[in-house]
GUZADO-989543 format. One record per residue (C-alpha): residue number from 0; residue in three letters; x negated, y, z. Coordinates in Angstrom, 2 decimals, decimal comma. Layout:
N
<node nr="NUM" rest="ala" px="X" py="Y" pz="Z"/>
...
END
This chain:
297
<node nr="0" rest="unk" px="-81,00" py="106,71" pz="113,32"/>
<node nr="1" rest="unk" px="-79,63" py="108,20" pz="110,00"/>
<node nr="2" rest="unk" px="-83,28" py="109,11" pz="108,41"/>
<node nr="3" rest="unk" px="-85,26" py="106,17" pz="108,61"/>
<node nr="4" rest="unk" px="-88,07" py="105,94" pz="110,92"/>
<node nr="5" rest="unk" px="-90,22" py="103,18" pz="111,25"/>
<node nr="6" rest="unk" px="-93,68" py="102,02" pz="113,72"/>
<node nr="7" rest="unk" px="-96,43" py="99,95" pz="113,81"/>
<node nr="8" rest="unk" px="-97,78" py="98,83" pz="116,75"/>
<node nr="9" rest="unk" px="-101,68" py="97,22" pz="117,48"/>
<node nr="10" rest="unk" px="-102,95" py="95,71" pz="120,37"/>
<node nr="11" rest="unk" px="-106,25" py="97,53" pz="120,88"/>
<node nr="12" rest="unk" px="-107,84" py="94,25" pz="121,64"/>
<node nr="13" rest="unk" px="-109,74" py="94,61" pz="119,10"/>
<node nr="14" rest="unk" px="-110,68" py="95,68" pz="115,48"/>
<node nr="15" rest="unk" px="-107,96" py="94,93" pz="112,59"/>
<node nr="16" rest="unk" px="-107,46" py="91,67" pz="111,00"/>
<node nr="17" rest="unk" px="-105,76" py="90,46" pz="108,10"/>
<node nr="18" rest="unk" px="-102,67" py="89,57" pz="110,27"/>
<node nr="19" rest="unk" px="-102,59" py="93,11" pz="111,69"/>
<node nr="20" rest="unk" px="-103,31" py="94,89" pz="108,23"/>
<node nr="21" rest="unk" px="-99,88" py="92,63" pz="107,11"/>
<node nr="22" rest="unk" px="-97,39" py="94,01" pz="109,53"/>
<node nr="23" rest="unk" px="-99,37" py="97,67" pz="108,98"/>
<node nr="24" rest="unk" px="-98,82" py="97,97" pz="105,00"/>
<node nr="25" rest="unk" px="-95,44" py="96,27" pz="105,37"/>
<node nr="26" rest="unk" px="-93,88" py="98,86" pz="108,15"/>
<node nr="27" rest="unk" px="-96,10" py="101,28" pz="105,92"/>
<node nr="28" rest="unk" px="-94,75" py="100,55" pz="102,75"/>
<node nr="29" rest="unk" px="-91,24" py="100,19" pz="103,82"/>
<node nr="30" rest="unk" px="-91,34" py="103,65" pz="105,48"/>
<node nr="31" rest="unk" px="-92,07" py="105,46" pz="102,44"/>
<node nr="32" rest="unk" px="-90,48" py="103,30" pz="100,27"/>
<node nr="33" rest="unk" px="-87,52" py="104,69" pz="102,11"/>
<node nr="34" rest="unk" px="-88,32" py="108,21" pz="102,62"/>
<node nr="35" rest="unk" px="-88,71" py="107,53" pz="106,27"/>
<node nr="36" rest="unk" px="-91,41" py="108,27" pz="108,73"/>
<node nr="37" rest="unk" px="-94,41" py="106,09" pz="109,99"/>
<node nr="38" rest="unk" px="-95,16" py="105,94" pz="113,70"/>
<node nr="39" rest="unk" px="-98,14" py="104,71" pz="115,24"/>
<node nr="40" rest="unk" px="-98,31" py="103,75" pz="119,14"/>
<node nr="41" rest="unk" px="-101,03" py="101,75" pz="120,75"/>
<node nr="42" rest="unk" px="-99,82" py="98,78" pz="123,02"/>
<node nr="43" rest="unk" px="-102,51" py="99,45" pz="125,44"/>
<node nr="44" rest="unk" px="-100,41" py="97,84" pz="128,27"/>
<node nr="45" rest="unk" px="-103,06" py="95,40" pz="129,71"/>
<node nr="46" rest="unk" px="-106,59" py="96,62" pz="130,53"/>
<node nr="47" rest="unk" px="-108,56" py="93,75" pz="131,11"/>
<node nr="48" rest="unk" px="-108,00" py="92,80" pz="127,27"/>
<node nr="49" rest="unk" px="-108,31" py="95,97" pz="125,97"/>
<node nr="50" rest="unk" px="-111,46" py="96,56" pz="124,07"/>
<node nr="51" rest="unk" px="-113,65" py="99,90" pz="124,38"/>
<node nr="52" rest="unk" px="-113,33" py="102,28" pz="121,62"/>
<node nr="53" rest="unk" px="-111,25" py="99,67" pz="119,36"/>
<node nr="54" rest="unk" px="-108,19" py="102,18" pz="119,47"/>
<node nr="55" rest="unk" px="-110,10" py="104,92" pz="117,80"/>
<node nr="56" rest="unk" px="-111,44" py="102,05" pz="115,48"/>
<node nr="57" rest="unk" px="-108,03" py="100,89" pz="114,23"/>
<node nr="58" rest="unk" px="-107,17" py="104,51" pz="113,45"/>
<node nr="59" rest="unk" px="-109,89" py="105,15" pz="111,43"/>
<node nr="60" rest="unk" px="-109,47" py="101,80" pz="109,71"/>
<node nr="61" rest="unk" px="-105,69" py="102,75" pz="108,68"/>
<node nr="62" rest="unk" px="-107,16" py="106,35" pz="107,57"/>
<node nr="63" rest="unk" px="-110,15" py="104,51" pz="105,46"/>
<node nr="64" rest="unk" px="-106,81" py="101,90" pz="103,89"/>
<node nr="65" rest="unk" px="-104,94" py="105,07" pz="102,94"/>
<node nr="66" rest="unk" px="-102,23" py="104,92" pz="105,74"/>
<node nr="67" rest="unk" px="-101,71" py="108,24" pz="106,97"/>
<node nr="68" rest="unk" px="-98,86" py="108,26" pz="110,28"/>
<node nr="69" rest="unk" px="-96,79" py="110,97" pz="111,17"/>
<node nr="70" rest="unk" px="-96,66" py="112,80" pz="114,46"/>
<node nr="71" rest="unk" px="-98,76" py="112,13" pz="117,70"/>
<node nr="72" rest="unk" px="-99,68" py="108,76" pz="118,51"/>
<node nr="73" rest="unk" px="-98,19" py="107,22" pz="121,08"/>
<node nr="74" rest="unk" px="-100,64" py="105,36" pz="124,07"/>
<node nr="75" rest="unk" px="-98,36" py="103,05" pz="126,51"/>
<node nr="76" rest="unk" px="-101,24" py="103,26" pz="129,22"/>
<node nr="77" rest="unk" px="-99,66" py="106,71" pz="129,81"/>
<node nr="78" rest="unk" px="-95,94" py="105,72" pz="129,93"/>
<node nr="79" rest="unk" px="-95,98" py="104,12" pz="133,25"/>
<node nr="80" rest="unk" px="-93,71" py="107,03" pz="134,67"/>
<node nr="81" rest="unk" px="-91,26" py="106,25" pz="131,94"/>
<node nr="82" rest="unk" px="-90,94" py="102,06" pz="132,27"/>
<node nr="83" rest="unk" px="-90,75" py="103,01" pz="136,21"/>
<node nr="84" rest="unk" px="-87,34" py="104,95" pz="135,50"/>
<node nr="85" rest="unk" px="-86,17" py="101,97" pz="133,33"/>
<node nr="86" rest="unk" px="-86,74" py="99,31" pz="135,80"/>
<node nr="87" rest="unk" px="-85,30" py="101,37" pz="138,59"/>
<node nr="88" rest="unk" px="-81,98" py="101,92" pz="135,85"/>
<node nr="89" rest="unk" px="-81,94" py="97,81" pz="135,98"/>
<node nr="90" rest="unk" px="-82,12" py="97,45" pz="139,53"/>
<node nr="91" rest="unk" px="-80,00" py="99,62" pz="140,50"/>
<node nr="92" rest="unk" px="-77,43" py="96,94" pz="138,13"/>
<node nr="93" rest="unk" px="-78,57" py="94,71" pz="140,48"/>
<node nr="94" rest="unk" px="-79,72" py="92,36" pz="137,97"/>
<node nr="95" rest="unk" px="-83,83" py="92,91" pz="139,00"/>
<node nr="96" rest="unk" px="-85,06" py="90,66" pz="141,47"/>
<node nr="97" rest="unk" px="-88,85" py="89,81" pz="143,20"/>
<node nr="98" rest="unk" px="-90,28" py="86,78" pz="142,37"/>
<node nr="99" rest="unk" px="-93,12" py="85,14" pz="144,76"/>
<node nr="100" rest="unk" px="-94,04" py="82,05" pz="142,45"/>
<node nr="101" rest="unk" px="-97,27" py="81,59" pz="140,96"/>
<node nr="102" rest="unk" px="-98,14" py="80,44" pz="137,37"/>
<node nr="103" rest="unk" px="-98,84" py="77,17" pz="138,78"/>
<node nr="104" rest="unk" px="-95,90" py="76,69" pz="140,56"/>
<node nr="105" rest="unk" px="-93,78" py="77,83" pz="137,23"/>
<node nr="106" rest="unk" px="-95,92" py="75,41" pz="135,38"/>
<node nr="107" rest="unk" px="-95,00" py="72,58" pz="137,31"/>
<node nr="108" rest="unk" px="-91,30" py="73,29" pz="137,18"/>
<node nr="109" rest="unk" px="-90,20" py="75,24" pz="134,56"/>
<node nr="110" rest="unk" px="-90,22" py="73,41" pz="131,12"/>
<node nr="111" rest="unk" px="-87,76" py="74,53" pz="128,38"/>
<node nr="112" rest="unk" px="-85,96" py="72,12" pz="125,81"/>
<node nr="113" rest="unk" px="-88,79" py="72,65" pz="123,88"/>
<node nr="114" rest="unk" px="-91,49" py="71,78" pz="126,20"/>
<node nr="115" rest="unk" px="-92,37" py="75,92" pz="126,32"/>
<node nr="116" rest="unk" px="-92,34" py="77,43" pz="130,02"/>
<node nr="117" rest="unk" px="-89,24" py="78,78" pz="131,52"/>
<node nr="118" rest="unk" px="-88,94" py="79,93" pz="134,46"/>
<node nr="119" rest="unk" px="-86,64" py="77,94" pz="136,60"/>
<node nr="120" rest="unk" px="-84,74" py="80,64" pz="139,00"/>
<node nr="121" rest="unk" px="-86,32" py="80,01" pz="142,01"/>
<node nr="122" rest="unk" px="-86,44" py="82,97" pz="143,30"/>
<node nr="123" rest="unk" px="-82,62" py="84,47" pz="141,90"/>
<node nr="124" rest="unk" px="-81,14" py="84,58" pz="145,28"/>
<node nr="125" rest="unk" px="-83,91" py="85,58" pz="147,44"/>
<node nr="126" rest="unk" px="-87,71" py="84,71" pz="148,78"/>
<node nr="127" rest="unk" px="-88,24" py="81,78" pz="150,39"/>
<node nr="128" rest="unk" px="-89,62" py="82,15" pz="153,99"/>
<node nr="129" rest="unk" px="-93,37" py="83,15" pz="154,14"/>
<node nr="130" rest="unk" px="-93,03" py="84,15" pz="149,95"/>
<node nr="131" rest="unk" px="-94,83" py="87,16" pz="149,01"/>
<node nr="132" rest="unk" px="-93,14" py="89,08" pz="146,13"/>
<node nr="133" rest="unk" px="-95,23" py="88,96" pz="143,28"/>
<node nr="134" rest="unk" px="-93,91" py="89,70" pz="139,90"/>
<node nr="135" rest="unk" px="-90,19" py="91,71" pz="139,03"/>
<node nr="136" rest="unk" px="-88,36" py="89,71" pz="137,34"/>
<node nr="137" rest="unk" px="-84,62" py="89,79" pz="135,44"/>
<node nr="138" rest="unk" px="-81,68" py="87,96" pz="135,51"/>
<node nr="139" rest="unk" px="-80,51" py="86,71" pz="132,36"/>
<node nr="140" rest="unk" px="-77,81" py="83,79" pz="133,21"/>
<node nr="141" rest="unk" px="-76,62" py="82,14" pz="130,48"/>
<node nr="142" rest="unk" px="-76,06" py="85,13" pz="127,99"/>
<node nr="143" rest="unk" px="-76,55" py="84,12" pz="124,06"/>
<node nr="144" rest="unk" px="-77,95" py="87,26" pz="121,44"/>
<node nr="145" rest="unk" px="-77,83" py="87,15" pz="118,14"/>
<node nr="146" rest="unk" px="-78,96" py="89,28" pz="115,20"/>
<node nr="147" rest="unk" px="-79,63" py="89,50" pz="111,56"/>
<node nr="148" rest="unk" px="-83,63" py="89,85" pz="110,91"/>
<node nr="149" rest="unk" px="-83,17" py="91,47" pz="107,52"/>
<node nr="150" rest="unk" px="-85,55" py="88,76" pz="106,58"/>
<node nr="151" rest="unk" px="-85,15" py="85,96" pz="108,29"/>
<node nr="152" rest="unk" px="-82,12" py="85,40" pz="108,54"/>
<node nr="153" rest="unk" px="-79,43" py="84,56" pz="111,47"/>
<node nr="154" rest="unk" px="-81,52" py="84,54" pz="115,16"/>
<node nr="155" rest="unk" px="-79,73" py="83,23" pz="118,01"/>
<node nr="156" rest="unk" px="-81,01" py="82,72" pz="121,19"/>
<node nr="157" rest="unk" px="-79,63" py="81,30" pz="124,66"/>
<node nr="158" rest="unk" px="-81,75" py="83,59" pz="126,96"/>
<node nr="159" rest="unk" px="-81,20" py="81,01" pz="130,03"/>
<node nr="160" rest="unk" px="-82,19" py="77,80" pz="128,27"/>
<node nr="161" rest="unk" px="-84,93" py="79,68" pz="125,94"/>
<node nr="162" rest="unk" px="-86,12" py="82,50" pz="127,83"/>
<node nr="163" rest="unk" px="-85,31" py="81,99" pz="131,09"/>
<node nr="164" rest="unk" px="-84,94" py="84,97" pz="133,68"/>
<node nr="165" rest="unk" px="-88,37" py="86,96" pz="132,45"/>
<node nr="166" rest="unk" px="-90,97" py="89,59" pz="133,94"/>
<node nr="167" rest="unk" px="-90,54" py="92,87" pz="133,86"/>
<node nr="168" rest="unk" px="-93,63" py="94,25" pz="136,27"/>
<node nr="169" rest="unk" px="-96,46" py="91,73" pz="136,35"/>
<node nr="170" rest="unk" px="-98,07" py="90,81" pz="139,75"/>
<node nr="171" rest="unk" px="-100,82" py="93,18" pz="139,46"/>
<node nr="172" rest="unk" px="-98,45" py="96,09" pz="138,99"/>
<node nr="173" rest="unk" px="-98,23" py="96,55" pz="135,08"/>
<node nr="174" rest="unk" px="-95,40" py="96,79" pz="133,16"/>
<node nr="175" rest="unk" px="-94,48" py="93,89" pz="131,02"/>
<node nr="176" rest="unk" px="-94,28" py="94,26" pz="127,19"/>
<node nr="177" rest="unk" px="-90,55" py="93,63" pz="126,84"/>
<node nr="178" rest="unk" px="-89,61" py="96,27" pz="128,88"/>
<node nr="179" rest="unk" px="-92,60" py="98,62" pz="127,30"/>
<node nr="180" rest="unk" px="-91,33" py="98,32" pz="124,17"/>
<node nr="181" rest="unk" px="-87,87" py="98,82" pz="124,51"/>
<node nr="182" rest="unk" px="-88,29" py="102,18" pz="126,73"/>
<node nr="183" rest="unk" px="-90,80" py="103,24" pz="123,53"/>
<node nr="184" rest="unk" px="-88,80" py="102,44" pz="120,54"/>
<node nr="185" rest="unk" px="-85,97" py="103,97" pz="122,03"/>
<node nr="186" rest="unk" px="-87,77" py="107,51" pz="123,36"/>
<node nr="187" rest="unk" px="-89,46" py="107,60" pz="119,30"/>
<node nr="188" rest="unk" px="-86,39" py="107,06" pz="118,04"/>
<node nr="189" rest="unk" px="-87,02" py="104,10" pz="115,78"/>
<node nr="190" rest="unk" px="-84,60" py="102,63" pz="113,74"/>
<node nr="191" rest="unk" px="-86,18" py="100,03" pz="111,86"/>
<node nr="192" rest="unk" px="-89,18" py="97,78" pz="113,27"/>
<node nr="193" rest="unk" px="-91,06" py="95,61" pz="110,38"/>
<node nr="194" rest="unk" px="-93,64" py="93,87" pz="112,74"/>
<node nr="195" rest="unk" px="-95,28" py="89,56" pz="112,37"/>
<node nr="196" rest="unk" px="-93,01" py="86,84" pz="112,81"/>
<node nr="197" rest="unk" px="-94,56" py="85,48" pz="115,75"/>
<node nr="198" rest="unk" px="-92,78" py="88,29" pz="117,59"/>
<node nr="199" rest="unk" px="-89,42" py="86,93" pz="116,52"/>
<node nr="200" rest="unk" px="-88,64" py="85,21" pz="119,55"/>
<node nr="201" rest="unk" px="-89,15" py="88,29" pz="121,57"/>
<node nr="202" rest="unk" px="-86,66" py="89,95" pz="120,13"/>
<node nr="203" rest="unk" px="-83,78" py="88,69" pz="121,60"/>
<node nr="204" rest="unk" px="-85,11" py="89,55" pz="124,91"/>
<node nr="205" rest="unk" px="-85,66" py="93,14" pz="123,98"/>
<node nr="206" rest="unk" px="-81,92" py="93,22" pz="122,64"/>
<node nr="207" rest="unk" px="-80,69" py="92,09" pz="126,09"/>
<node nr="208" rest="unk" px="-82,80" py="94,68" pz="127,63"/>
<node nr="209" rest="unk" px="-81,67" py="97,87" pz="125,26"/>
<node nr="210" rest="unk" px="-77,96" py="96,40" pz="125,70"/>
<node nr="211" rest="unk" px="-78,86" py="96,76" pz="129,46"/>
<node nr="212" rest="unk" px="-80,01" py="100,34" pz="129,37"/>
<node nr="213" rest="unk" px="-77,69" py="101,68" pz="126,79"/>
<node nr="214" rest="unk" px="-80,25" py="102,40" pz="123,98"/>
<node nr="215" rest="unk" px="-79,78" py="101,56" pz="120,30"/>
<node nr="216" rest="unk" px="-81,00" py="98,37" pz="118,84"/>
<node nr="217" rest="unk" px="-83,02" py="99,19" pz="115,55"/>
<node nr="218" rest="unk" px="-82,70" py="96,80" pz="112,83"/>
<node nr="219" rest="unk" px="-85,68" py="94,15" pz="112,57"/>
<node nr="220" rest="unk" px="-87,51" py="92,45" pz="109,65"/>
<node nr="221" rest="unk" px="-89,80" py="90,03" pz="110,35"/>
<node nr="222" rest="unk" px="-92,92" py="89,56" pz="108,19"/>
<node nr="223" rest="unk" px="-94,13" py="85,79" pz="107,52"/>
<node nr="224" rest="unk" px="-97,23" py="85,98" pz="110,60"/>
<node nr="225" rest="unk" px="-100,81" py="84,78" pz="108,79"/>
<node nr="226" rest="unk" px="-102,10" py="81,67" pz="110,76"/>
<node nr="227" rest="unk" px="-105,91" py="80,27" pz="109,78"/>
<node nr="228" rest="unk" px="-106,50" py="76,65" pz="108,38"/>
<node nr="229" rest="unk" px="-105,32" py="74,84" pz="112,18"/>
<node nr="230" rest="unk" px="-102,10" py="76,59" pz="111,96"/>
<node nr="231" rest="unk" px="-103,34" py="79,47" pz="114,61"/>
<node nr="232" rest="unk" px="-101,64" py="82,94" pz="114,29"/>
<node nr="233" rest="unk" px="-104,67" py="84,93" pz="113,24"/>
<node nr="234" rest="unk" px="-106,05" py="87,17" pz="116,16"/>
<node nr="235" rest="unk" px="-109,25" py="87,90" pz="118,90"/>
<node nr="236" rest="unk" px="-108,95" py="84,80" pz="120,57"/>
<node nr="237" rest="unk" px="-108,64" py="82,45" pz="116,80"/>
<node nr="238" rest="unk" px="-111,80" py="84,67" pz="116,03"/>
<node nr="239" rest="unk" px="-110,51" py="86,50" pz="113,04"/>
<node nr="240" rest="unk" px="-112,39" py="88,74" pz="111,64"/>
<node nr="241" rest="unk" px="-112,02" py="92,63" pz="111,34"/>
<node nr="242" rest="unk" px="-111,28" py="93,43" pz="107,79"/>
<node nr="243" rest="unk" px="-113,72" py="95,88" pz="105,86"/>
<node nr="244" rest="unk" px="-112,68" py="99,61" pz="105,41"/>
<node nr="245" rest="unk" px="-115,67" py="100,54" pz="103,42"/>
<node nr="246" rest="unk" px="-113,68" py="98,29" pz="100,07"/>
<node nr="247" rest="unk" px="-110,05" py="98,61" pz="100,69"/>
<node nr="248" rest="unk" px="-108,54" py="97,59" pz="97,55"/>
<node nr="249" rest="unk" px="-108,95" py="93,86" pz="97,20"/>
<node nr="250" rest="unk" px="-107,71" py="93,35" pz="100,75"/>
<node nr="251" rest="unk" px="-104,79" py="95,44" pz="100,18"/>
<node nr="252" rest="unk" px="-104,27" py="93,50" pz="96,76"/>
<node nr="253" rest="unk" px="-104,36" py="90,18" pz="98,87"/>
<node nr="254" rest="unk" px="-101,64" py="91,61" pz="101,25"/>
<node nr="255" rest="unk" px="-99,45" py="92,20" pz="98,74"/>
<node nr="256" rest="unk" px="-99,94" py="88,94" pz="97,55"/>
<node nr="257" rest="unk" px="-99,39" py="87,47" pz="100,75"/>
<node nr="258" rest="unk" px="-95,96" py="89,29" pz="100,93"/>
<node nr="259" rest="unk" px="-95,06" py="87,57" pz="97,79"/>
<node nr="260" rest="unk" px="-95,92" py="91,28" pz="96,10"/>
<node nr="261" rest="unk" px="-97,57" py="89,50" pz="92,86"/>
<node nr="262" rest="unk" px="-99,71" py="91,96" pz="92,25"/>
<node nr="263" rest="unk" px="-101,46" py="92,68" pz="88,63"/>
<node nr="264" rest="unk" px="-105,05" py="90,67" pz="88,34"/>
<node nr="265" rest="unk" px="-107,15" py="94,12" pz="87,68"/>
<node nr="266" rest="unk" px="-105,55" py="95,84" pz="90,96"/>
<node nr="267" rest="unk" px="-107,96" py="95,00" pz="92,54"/>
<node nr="268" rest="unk" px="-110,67" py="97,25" pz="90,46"/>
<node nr="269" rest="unk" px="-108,40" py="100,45" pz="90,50"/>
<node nr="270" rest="unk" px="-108,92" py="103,21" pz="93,01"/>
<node nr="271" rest="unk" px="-107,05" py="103,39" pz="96,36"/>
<node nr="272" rest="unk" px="-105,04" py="106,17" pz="95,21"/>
<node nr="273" rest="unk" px="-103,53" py="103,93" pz="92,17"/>
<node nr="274" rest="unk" px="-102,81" py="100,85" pz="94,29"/>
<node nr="275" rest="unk" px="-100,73" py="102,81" pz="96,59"/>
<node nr="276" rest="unk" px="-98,97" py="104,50" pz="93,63"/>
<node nr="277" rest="unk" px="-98,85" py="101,13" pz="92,37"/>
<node nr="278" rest="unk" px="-97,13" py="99,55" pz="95,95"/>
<node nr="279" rest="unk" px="-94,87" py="102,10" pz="96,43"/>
<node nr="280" rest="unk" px="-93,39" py="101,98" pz="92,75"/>
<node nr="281" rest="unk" px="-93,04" py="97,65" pz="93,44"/>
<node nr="282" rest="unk" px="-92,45" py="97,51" pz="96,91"/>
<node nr="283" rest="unk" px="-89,73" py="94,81" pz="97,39"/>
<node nr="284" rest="unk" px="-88,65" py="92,89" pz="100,03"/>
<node nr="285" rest="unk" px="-86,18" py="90,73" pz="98,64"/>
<node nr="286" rest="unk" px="-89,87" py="88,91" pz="97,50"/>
<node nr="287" rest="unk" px="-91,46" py="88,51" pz="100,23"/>
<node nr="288" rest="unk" px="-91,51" py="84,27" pz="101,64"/>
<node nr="289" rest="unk" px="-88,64" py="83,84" pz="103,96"/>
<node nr="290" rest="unk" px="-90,95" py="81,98" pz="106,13"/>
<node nr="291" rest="unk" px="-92,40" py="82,70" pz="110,03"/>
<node nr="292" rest="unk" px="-95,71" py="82,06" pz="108,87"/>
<node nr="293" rest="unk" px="-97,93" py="81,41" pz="105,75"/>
<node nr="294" rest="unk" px="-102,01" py="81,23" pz="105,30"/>
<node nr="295" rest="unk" px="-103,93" py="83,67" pz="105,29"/>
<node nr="296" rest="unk" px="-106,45" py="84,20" pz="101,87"/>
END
């Protein structure tokens, strides 16, 4: 993890918004700033939500803002093989265990201090009689993690009382993102993951897991997420809207803005080759907000 090597990683769900285009040209920009490399892998986990032909789309977008990636792009739709040998690793610590209970039945039991969903254990020390296993789950117990988000700060997390004991392989047989992204980061040797804020409180669980399997733990900087006038992190489902690769500039101008950037008034006019020259030479992150989320322009 000497030479730095950094990632972004899009949902295919979709076209880019201006969320997504936030955590892109920060990983981006921190990359190079650094002299690092720039990974791209498509979190292509879930098919249902996955949108025809919007992987390609995202590519081309990032080639159209300027944002070239190094090396082969990663798809996790073909990494099943390699989560499989990480969850049989974690069972084989005897720390995996079936779960039979439906999201109803978690719903009805399993609210956290702050009234978000945890699951309550029920199934830790076996099925109850006529339970069909459903979903993989592991064991956390009471374990605390902490880090230092190079932005934001101190994160500490109880993973009982916060997280509870979480999924690793859905019911219908798919891999759950924690574990996805763990196995990934650690087999493209990233080092440093710039990604949205409203990923923060992942992290901790993805800590526990690389602890778990002996892999490295990169260092993380959360970006401020962009949320829409009701407070809603900007995405498919809040309807945001694909931003336009045809006129790059002024969107890029309002990113860096957004990351607290201040760029010049008449960046906005220049070419896309001066802006970039112009982010690289300012790139700072001591100025971006030290905030989870902020509006978006």
């Amino acid at each position: 993890m000497d030479k730095y090597r950094g990632r972004f990683a899009p949902s295919p769900t979709g076209p880019l918004h201006f969320g997504s285009l936030v955590a892109a040209v920060g990983s981006y920009l921190e990359a190079r700033n650094r002299g690092g490399a720039w990974l791209v892998r498509m979190e292509d986990l879930d098919p249902p939500r996955m949108q025809p032909g919007a992987a390609d789309r995202i590519l081309r977008t990032l080639e159209a803002f300027g944002m070239g990636w190094d090396g082969e792009i990663m798809y996790q739709s073909r990494r099943g093989e390699a989560y499989r040998a990480a969850l049989a690793r974690l069972e084989a610590q005897g720390v995996v265990y079936a779960c039979g209970c439906s999201r109803k039945e978690i719903a009805d039991s399993g609210l956290g201090p702050d009234g978000a969903l945890i699951y309550p254990g029920t199934c830790r020390n076996g099925l109850a009689p006529g339970k069909a296993p459903r979903a993989m789950r592991v064991r956390v117990g009471h374990e605390s993690v902490e880090f230092e988000d190079a932005l934001q700060g101190t994160i500490r997390q109880d993973l009982g009382a916060e997280a509870g004991d979480f999924v690793l392989l859905r019911a219908d047989g798919l891999c759950a993102y924690q574990l996805a992204v763990v196995v990934d980061d650690a087999e493209q040797g990233i080092g440093d993951v710039v990604r949205g804020a409203d990923l923060l409180d992942s992290t901790p669980r993805q800590i526990f897991l690389q602890r778990r399997l002996g892999l490295p733990t990169p260092r993380y900087l959360h970006l401020p997420a962009a949320v829409n006038a009701a407070g809603e992190k900007l995405s498919k489902q809040t309807l945001a809207p694909a931003v336009d690769g045809r006129d790059p500039v002024p969107v890029l101008t309002q990113v860096m803005a957004f990351l607290g950037q201040a760029p010049p008034a008449q960046l906005h006019r220049e070419p896309l080759a001066a802006f970039w020259n112009w982010a690289l030479a300012q790139w700072n992150t001591e100025l971006i907000p030290r905030q989870r989320s902020l509006p978006s322009p």
